[in-house]
BALOBA-1460 file (C-alpha; in Angstrom, 3 decimals):
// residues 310
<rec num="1" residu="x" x="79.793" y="149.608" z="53.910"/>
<rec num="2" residu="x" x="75.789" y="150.012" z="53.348"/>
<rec num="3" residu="x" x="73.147" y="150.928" z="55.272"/>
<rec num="4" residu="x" x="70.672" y="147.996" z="54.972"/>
<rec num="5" residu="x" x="67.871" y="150.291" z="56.497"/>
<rec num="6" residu="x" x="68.183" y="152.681" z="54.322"/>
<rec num="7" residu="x" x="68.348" y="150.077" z="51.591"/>
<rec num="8" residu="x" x="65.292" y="149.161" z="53.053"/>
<rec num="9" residu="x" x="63.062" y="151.981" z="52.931"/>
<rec num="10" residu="x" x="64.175" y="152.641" z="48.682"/>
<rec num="11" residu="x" x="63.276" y="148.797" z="48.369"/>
<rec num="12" residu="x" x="59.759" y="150.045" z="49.976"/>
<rec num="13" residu="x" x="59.195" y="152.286" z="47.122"/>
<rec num="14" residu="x" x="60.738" y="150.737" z="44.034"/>
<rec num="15" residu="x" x="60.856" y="146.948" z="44.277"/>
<rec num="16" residu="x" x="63.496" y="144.593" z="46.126"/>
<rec num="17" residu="x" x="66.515" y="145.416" z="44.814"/>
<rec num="18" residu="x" x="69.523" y="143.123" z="43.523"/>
<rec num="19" residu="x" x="72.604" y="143.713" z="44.485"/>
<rec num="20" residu="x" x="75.427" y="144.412" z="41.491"/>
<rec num="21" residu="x" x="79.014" y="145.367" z="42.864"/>
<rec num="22" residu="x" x="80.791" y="147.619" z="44.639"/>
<rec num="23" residu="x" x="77.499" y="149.008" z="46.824"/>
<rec num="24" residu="x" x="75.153" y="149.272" z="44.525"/>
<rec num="25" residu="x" x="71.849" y="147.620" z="43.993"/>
<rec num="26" residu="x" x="69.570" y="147.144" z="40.863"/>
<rec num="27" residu="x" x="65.990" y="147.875" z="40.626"/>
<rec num="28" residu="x" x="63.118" y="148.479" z="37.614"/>
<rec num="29" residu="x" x="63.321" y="151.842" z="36.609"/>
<rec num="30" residu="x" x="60.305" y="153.850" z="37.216"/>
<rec num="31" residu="x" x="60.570" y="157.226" z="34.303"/>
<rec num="32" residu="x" x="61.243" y="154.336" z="31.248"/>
<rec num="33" residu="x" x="59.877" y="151.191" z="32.900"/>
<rec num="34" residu="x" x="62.102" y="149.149" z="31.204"/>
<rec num="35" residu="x" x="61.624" y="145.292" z="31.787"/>
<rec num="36" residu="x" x="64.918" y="145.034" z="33.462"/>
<rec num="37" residu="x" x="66.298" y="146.455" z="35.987"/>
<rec num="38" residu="x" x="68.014" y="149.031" z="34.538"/>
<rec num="39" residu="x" x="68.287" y="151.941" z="37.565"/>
<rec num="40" residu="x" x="70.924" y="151.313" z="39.630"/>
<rec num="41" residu="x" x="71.799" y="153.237" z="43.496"/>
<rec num="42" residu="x" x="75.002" y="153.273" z="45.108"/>
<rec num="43" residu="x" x="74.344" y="153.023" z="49.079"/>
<rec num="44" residu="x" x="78.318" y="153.297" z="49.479"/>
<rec num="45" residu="x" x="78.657" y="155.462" z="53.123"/>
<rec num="46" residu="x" x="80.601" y="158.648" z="51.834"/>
<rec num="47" residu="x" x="81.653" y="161.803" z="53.585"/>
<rec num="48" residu="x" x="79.542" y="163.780" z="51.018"/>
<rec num="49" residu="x" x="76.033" y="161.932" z="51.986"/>
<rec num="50" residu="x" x="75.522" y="161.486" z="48.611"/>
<rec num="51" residu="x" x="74.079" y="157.671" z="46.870"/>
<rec num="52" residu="x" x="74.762" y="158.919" z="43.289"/>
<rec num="53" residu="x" x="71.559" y="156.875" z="40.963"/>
<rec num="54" residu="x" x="71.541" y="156.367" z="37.217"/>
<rec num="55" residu="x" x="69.544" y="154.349" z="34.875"/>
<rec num="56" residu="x" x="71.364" y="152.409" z="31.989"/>
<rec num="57" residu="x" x="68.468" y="152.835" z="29.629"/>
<rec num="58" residu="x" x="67.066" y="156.412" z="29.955"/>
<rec num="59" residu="x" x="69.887" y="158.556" z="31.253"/>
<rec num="60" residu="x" x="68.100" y="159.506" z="34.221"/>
<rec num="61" residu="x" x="70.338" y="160.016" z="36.677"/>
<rec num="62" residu="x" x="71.176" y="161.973" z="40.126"/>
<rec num="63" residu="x" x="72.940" y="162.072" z="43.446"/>
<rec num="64" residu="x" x="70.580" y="162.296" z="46.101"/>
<rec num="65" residu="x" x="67.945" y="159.822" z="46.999"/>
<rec num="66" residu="x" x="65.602" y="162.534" z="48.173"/>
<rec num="67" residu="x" x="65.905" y="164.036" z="44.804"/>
<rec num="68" residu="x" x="64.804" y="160.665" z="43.121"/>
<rec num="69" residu="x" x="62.179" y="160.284" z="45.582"/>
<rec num="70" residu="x" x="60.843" y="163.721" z="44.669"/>
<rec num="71" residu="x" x="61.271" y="162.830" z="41.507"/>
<rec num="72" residu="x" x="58.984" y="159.965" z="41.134"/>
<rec num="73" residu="x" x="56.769" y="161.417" z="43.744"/>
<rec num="74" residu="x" x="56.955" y="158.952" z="46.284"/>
<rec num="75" residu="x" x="54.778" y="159.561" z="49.144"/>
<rec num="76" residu="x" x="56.368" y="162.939" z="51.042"/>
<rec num="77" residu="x" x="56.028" y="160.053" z="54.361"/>
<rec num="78" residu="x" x="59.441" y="158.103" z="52.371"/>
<rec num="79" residu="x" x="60.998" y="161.132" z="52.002"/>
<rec num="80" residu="x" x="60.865" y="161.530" z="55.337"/>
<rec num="81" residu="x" x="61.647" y="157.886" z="56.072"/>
<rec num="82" residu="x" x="65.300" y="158.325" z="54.067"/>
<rec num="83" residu="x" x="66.292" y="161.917" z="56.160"/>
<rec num="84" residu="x" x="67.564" y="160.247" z="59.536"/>
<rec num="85" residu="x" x="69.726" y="157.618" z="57.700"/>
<rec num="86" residu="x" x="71.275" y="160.349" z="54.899"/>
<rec num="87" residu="x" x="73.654" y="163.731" z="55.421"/>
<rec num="88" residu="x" x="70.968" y="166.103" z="54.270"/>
<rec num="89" residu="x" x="72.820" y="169.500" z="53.607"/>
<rec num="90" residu="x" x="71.642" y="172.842" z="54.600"/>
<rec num="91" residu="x" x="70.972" y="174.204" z="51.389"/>
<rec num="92" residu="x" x="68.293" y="171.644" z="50.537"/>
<rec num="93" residu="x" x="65.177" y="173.856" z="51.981"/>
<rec num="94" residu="x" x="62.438" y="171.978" z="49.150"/>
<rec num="95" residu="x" x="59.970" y="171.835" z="51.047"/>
<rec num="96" residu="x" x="57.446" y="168.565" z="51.030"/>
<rec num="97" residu="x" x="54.317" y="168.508" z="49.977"/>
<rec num="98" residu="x" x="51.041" y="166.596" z="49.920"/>
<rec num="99" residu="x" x="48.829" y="167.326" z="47.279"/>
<rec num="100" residu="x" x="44.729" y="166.887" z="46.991"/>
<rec num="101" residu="x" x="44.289" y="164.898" z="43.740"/>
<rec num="102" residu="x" x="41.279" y="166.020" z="42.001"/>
<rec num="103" residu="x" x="40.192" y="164.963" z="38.352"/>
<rec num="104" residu="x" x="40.894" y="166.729" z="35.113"/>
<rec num="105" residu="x" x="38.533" y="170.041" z="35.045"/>
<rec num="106" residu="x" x="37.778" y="168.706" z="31.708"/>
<rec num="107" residu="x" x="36.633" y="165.075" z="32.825"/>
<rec num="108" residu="x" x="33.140" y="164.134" z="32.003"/>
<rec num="109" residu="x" x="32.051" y="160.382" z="32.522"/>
<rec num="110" residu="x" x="31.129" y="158.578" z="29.347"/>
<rec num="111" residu="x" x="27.914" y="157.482" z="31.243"/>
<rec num="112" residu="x" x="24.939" y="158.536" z="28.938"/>
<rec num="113" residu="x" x="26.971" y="160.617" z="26.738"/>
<rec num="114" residu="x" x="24.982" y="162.502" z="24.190"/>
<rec num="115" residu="x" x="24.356" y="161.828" z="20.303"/>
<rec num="116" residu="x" x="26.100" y="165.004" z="19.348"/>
<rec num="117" residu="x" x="29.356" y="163.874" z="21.303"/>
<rec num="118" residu="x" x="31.683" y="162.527" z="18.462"/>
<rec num="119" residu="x" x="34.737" y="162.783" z="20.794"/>
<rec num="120" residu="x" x="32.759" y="161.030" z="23.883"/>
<rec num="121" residu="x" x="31.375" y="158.250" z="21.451"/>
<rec num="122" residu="x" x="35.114" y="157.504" z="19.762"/>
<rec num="123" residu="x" x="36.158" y="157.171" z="23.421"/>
<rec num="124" residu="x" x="32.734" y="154.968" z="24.197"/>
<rec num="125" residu="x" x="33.703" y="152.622" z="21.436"/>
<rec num="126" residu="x" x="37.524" y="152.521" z="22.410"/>
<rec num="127" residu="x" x="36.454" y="150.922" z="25.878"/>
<rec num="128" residu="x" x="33.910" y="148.547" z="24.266"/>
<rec num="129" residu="x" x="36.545" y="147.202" z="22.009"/>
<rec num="130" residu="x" x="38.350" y="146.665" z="25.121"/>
<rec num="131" residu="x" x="35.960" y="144.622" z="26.866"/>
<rec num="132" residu="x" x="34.488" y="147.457" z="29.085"/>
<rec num="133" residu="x" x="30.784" y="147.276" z="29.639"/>
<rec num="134" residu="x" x="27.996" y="150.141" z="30.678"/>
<rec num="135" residu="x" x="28.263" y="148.648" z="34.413"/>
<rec num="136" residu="x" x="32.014" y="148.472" z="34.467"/>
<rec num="137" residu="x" x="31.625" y="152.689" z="33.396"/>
<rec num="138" residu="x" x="29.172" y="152.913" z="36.001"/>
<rec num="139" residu="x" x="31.394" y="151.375" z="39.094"/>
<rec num="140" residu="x" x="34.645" y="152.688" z="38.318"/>
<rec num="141" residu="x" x="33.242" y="156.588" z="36.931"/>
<rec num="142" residu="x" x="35.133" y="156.061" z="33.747"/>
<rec num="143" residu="x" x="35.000" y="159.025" z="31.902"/>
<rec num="144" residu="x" x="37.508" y="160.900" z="28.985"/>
<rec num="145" residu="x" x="39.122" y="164.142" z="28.514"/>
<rec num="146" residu="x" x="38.415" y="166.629" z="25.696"/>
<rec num="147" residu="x" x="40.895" y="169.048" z="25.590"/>
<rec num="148" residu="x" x="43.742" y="170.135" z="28.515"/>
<rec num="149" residu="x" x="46.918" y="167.863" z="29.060"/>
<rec num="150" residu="x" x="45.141" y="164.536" z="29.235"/>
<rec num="151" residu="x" x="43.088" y="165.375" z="25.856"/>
<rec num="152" residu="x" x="41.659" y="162.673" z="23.978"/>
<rec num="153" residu="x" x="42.369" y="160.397" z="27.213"/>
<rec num="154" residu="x" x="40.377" y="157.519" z="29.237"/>
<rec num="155" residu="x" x="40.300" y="158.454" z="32.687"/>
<rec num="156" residu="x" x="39.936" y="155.473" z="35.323"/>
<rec num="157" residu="x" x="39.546" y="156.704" z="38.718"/>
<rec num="158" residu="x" x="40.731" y="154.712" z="41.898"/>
<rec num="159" residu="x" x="38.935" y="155.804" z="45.039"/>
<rec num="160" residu="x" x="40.137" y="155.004" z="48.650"/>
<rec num="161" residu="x" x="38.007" y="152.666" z="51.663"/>
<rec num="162" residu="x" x="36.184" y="156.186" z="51.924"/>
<rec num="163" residu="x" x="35.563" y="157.003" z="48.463"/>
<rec num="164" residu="x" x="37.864" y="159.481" z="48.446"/>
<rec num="165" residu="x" x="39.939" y="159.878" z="45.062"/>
<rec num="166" residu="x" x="43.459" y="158.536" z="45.723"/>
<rec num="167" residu="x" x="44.626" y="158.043" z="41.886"/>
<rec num="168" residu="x" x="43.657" y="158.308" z="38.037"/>
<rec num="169" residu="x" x="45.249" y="156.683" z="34.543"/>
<rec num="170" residu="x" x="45.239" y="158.587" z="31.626"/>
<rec num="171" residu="x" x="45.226" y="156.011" z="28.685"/>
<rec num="172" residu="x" x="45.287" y="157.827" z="25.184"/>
<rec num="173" residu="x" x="42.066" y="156.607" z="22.630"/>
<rec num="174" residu="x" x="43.625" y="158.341" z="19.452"/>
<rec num="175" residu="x" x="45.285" y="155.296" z="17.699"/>
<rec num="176" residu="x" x="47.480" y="158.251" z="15.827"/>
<rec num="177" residu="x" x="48.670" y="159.580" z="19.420"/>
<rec num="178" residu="x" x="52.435" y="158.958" z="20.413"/>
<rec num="179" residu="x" x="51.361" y="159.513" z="23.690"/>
<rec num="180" residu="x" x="49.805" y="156.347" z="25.177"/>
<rec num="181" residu="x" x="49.662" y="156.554" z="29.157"/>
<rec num="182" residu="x" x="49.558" y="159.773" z="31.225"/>
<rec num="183" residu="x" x="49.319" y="159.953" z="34.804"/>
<rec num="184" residu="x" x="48.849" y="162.255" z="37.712"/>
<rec num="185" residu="x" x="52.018" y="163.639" z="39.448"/>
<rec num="186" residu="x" x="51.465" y="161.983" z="42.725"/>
<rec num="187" residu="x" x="52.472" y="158.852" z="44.792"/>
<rec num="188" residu="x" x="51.571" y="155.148" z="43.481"/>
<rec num="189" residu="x" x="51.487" y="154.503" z="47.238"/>
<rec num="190" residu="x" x="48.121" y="153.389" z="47.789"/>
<rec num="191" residu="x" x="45.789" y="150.640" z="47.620"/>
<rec num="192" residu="x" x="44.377" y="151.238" z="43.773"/>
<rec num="193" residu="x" x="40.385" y="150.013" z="44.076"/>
<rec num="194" residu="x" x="40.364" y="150.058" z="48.128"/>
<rec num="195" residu="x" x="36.814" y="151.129" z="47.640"/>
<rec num="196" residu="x" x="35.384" y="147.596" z="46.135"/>
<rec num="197" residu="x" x="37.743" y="145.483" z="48.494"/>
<rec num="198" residu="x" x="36.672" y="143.050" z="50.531"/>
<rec num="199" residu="x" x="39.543" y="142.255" z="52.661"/>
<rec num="200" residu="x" x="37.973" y="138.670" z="54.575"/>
<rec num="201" residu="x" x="37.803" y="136.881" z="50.886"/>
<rec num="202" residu="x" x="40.185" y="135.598" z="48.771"/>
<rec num="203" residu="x" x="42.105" y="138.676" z="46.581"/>
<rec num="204" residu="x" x="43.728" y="138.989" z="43.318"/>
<rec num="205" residu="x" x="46.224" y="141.140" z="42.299"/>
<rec num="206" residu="x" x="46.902" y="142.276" z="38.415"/>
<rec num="207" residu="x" x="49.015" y="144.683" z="36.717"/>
<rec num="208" residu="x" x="46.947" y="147.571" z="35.222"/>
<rec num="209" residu="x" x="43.103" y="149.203" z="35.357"/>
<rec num="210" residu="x" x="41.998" y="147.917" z="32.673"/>
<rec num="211" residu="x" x="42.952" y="143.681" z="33.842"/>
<rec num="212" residu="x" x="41.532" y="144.490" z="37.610"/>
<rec num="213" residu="x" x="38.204" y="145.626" z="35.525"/>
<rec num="214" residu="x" x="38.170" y="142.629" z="33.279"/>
<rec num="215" residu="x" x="38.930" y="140.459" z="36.507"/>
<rec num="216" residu="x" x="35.862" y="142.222" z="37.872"/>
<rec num="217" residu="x" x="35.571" y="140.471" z="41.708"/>
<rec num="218" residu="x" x="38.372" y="141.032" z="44.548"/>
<rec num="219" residu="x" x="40.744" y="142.213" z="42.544"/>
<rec num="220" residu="x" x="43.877" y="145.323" z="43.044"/>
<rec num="221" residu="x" x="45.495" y="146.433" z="40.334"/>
<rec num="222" residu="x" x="49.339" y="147.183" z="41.052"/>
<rec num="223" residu="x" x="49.574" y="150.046" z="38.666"/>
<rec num="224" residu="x" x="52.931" y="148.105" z="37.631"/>
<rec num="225" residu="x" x="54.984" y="145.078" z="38.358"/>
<rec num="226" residu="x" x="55.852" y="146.182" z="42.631"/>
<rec num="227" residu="x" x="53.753" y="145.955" z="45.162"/>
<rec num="228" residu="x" x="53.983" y="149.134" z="46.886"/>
<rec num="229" residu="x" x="54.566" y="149.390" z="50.537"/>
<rec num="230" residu="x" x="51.079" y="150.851" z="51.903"/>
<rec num="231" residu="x" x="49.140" y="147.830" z="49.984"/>
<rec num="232" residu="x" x="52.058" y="145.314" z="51.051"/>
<rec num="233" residu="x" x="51.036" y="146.538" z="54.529"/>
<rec num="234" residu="x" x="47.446" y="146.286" z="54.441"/>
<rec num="235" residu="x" x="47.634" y="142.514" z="52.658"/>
<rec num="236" residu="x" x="50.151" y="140.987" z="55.623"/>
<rec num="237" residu="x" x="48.215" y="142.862" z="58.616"/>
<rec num="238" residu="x" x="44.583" y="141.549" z="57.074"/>
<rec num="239" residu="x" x="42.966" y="138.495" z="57.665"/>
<rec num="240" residu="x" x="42.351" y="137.578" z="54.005"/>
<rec num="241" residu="x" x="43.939" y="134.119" z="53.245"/>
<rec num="242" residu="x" x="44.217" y="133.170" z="49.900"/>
<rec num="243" residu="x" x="45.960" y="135.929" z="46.938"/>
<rec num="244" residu="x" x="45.943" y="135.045" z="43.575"/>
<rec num="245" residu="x" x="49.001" y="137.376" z="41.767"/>
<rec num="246" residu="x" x="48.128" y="137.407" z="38.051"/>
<rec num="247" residu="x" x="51.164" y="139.237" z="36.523"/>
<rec num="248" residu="x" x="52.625" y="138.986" z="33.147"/>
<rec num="249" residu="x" x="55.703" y="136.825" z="32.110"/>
<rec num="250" residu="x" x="57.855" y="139.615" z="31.847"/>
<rec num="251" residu="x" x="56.960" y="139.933" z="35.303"/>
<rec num="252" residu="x" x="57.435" y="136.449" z="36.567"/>
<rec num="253" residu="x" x="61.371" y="137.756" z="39.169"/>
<rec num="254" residu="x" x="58.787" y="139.949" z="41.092"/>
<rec num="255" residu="x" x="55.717" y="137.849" z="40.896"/>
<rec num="256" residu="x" x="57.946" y="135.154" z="42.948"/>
<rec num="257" residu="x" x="59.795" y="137.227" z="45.268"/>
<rec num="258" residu="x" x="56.045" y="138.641" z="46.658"/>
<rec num="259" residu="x" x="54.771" y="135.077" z="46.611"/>
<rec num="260" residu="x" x="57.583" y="133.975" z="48.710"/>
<rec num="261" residu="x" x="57.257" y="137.011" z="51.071"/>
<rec num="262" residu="x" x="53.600" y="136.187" z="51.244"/>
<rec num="263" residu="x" x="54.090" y="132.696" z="52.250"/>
<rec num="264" residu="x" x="56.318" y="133.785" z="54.585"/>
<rec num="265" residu="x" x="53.809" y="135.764" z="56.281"/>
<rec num="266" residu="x" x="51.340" y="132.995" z="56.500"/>
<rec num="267" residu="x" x="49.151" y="133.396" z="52.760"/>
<rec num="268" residu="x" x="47.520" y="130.967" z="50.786"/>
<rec num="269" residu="x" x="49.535" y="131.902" z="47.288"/>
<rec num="270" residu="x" x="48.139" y="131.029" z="43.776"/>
<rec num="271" residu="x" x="49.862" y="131.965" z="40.812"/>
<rec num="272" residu="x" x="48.098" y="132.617" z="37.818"/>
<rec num="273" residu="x" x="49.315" y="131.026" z="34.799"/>
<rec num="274" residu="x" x="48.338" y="133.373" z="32.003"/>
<rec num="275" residu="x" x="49.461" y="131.671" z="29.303"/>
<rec num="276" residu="x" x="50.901" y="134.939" z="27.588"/>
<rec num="277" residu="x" x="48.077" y="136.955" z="27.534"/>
<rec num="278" residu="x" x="46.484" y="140.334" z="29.922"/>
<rec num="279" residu="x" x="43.351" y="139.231" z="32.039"/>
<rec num="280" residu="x" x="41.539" y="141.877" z="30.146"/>
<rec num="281" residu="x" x="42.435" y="139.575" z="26.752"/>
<rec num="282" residu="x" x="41.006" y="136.553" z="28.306"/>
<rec num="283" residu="x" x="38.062" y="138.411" z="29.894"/>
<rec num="284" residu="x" x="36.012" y="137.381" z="33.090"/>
<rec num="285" residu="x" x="34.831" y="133.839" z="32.728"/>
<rec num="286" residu="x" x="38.373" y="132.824" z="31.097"/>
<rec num="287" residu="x" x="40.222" y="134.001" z="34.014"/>
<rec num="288" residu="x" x="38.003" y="132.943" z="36.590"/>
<rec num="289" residu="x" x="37.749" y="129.322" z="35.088"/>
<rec num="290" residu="x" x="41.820" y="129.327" z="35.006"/>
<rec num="291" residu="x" x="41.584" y="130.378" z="38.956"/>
<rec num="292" residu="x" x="39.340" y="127.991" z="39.581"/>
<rec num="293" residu="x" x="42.087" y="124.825" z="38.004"/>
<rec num="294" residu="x" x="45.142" y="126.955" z="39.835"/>
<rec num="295" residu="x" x="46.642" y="125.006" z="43.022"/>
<rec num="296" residu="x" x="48.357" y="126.830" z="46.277"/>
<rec num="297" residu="x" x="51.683" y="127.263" z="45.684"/>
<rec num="298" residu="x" x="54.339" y="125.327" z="47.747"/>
<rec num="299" residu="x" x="58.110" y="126.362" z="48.501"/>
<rec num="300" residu="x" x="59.513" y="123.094" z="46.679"/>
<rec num="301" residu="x" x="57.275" y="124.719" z="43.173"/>
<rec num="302" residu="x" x="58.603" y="127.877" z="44.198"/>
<rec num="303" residu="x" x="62.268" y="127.406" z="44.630"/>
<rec num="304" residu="x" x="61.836" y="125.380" z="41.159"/>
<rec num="305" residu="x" x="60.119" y="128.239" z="39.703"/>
<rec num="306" residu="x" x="63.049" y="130.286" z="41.016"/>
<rec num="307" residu="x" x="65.893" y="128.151" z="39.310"/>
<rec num="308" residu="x" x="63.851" y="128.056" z="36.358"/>
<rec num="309" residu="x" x="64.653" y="131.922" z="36.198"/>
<rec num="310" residu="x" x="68.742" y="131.162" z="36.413"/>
């Protein structure tokens, strides 16, 4: 047998999973991000309290939930949520922690860097090439790192509904890097932009920093292809209407299961035909001229989108 609530609360962190065999479920992998879901969880009830986890495609692997949790720094408030349905042993004493995220000491915003700055004007011209404008720098405190672990890295802050830093991306400008992305070892669980939302208009939700900045009005970036559970919260308890989910087609399983969940819950859904490109290819008045010719979705068009996936 499995414990569906404690099926629930992983499926609040990592996605709805899909159910394989023999107790275990299937869900996107969070350390290699592959495209499928490669990380599977056995919720099998055993006298050891243990739901054993491996993924297919990076080897990472463990037998405790709280140690995956830990792992990909879900928000110490999960970790808590899993104790009362799991056999935690003795020994496991870790204590949980909430951390104050703070910037890189070496950030500097890439507002009115100076002439002399070669690294600050390679970064400068990295996020113009990109679409990225002096007032888009100005709004979101874009800055870059010179030196320390996020060296020769864009920096996009997200601020919470009290301007209070609640997460960064690291994004890499040296073309000759093997390091592309970098981020900050704390939870995704937040609402990424809260500061610019307006949450009594219509909203659009994106995959990464740099789409929501392209998008420009209304818009949350997911930091991924889930909607995590604080922001899945915050969308069903508001009063906004109408969400527009722009996700990639790689993307398209989980861009229908949270349209159908939003319907469910009484939203206007429109999803965002792309056409196989990011928002921040097509750039603002591309994207807001394809919202503008996009129609609600029904059930009918989304159980046909559904079998379309089969």
């Amino acid at each position: 047998m499995v414990n569906q609530l404690l099926i629930n609360v992983v499926n609040s962190v990592l996605g709805t999973g899909k159910s394989t065999s023999k107790g275990n479920y299937a869900y996107h992998c969070p350390f290699c991000n592959h495209h499928k879901p490669k990380l599977e969880i056995n919720f099998s009830e055993n006298d050891k309290g243990e739901n054993p986890w491996h993924c297919w495609t990076c080897n990472k692997k463990g037998k405790s939930l709280v140690t995956l949790f830990k792992a990909i720094h879900a928000d110490p408030d999960k970790i808590k949520e899993l104790k009362p349905y799991l056999k935690i042993s003795s020994g496991d004493t870790t204590p949980i922690k909430s951390s104050i995220l703070k910037l890189p000491k070496e950030f500097k915003p890439l507002i009115n860097i100076s002439d002399n700055d070669i690294v600050g004007k390679h970064a400068l011209n990295y996020i113009k090439k990109r679409g990225i404008t002096e007032d888009d720098i100005l709004k979101y405190n874009i800055g870059y790192c010179e030196g320390g672990k996020y060296n020769n890295m864009i920096i996009v802050p997200s601020y919470d509904s009290n301007g209070n830093l609640n997460y960064f991306t690291a994004r890499n400008f040296d073309k000759n890097s093997t390091l592309k992305y970098k981020n900050p070892d704390v939870s995704r669980d937040i609402i990424p932009f809260e500061l610019f939302i307006n949450w009594e208009v219509p909203l659009i939700l994106c995959e990464g920093m740099f789409d929501a900045i392209a998008i420009k009005r209304n818009v949350i970036p997911l930091l991924g292809k889930n909607i995590q559970s604080n922001l899945m919260k915050k969308i069903v308890t508001s009063v906004v209407k109408k969400i527009y989910i722009a996700l990639d087609k790689d993307a398209l399983k989980e861009a229908l299961q949270f349209c159908e969940q939003l319907m469910n819950e009484g939203k206007e859904v429109y999803l965002v035909d792309l056409d196989g490109k990011d928002p921040s290819e097509l750039g603002f008045r591309h994207f807001t001229e394809l919202i503008q010719h996009t129609y609600p979705l029904t059930f009918s068009k989304l159980f046909e989108k559904k079998l379309n996936l089969i």
